[in-house]
C-alpha positions, -999 to +999 in steps of 0.1 A: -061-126+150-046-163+145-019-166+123-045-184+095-071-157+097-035-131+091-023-154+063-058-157+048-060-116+051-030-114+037-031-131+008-063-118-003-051-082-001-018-099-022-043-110-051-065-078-052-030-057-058-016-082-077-046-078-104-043-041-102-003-038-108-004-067-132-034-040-156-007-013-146+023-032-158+004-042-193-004-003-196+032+009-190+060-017-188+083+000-167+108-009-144+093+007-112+059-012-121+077-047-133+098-043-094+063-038-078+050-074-102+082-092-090+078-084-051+044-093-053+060-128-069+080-132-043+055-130-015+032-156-033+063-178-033+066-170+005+036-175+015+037-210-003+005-200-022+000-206-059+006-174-080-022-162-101-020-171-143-013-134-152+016-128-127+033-160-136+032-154-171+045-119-168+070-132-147+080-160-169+079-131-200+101-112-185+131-141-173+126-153-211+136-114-219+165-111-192+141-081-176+141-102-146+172-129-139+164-163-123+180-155-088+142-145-080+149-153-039+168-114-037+147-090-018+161-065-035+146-030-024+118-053-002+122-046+033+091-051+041+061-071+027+030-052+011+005-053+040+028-037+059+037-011+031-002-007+028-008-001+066+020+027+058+000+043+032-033+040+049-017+056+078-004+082+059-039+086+045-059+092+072-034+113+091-033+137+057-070+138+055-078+142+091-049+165+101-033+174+063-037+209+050-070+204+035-096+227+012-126+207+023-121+200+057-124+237+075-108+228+109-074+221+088-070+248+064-040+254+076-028+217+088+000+194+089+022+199+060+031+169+037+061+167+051+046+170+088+023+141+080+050+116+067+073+124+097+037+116+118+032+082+102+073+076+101+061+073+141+031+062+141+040+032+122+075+033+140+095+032+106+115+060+089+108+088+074+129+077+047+106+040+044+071+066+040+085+082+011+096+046-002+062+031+001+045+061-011+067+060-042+063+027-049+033+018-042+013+050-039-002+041-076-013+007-068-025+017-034-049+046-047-062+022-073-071-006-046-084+022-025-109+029-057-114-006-069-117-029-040-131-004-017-116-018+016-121-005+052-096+022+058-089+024+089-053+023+117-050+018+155-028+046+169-005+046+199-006+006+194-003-015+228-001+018+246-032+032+269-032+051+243-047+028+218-075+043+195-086+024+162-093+051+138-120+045+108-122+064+079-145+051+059-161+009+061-157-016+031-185-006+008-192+033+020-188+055-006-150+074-007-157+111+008-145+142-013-117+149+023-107+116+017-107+118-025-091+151-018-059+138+005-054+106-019-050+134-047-027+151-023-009+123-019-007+104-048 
């Protein structure tokens, strides 16, 4: 993929979870949800791309407030930018729902634990263990509600620029979520 066509992909995933953390942030004004707003800030600001109306003005609420101060350039807790969090978290969802312990899906009654399937995507996505948990806790919310509401292809290449390689798909944009899939998001988030 050029680096337009990434940029482009990018930034559309940026707005779809910027609308959805922006409705969570107006439901429940926490800190967790306003960090998860700001990072989303900073990567319109990256990117050089102009920030949506209801981001900036939460933004600009909360510097008016002192919630946020104005040394916005800190990546505080940001080590790495949301698609990359996201490919995290699909990872992590397709390796619970395909090898998880599962109700629905017979072969895996007895499958991976939770644990088991973290430390899988910790390698899979050759990160830490310690980074899964991080993405899943902050953005396991947000990432179930774009799973629901913007219905996107989930799907991961394995064993990447190995012989190895397999692209794995779970379910295509528009397909309806399966009940194994609606069961490991509720496992997992």
């Amino acid at each position: 993929m050029a680096n337009a066509e990434i940029n482009k992909s990018r930034i559309e995933l940026i707005r779809k979870v910027s609308t959805i953390a922006c409705d969570e942030y107006t439901n429940d004004s926490n800190r967790t949800n306003l960090d998860i707003v700001l990072s989303l800030y900073l990567e319109f600001k990256e990117l050089e791309v102009e920030v949506p109306k209801y981001l900036d003005d939460i933004i600009t609420n909360s510097l008016k407030t002192g919630d946020v101060v104005n040394s916005l350039k800190v990546r505080r807790g940001r080590e790495m930018d949301l698609d990359e969090q996201f490919k995290i978290l699909t990872c992590l969802l397709i390796i619970q729902t395909m090898e998880g312990k599962s109700r629905l899906n017979k072969y895996n009654k007895n499958g991976l634990s939770l644990e088991a399937c973290m430390e899988k995507t910790a390698t899979d996505c050759d990160t830490t263990v310690s980074n899964v948990h991080k993405c899943r806790k902050k953005y396991g919310n947000t990432f179930k509600s774009y799973i629901y509401l913007a219905e996107p292809t989930i799907s991961f290449i394995f064993n990447k620029n190995t012989k190895e390689e397999s692209l794995i798909t779970l379910k295509h944009a528009k397909e309806p979520i399966t009940e194994m899939i609606k069961e490991a998001i509720n496992i997992l988030f």
